[in-house]
N, C-alpha and C positions, 0 to 999 in steps of 0.2 A: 154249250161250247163244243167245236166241234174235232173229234180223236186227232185229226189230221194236224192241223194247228197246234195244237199241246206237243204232237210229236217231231215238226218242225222246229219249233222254239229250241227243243230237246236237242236236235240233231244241231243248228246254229251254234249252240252253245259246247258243241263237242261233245255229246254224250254219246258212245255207241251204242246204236239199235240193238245191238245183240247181247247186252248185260240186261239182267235182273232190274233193274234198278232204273231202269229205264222204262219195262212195262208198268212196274210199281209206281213211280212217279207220274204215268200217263193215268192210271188207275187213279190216283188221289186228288188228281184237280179234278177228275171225271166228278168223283165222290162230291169236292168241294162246291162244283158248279150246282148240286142239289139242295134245292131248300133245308131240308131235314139236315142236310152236313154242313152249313153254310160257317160255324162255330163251333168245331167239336175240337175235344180233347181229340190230337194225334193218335194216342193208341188206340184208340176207335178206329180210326181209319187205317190203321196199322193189322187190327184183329180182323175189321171186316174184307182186307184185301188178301189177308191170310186164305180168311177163311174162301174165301174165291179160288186164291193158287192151292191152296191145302199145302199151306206149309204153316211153319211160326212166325208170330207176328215178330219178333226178335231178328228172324232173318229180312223180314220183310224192313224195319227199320234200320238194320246194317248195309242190305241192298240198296237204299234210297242213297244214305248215308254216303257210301261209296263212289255211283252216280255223281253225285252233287261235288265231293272232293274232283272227281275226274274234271267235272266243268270248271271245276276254279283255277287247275293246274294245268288249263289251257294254255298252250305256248302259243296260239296263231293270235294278233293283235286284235282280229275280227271276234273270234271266240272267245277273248278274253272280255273284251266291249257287251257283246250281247249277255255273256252271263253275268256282266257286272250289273247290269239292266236288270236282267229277268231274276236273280236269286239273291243279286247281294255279295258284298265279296268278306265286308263284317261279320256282319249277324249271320254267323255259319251255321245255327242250330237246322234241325230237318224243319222243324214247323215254321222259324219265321221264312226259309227260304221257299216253302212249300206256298208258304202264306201268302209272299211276296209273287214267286212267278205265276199264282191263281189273279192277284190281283193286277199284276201287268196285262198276262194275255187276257182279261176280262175288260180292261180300258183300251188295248187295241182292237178289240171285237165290238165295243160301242161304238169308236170312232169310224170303225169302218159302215158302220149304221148309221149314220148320224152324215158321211162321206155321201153313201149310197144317193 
């Protein structure tokens, strides 16, 4: 999957580019898109993105955390739409929404294969 895309999706759904929480969650679909991550426990992903930024994995799940509220508390109808799509406006936890916008933008990257 490709950064551009993840970060796209990101920016649609109103997240700014310039928070934490933003590289982090570009960080963890990258992760998810690997075999080896394809089913992990979050804090996994959480420790190993840590360990990447060299912070704690605690901040690294508040950062996402935060991110992800910003998208839900979209006022524009279009950003609210796309994030409703890509993360889910319910199931607010980090992982089902992680879970969720790995597996949208992985059905619109097939279909555009499949288009091609």
């Amino acid at each position: 999957m490709k950064k551009e895309k993840i970060e796209d999706a990101l920016l649609k759904m109103g997240i700014p580019a310039n928070i934490k929480g933003f590289a982090y969650i570009t960080q963890a679909i990258l992760l998810l898109d690997k075999e080896e991550w394809r089913y992990p426990k979050f804090t996994e992903i959480y420790k190993e993105i840590a360990k990447i930024s060299k912070i704690s994995s605690t901040n690294v799940e508040r950062a996402i955390r935060i991110a992800l509220e910003h998208a839900r508390r979209e006022k524009s109808k279009d950003g609210y739409e796309v994030a409703n799509r890509y993360i889910g406006m319910i199931n607010t936890t980090n992982s089902a929404s992680l879970s969720q916008l790995y597996l949208m933008l992985k059905r619109e990257e097939e279909n555009e294969k499949n288009n091609a």
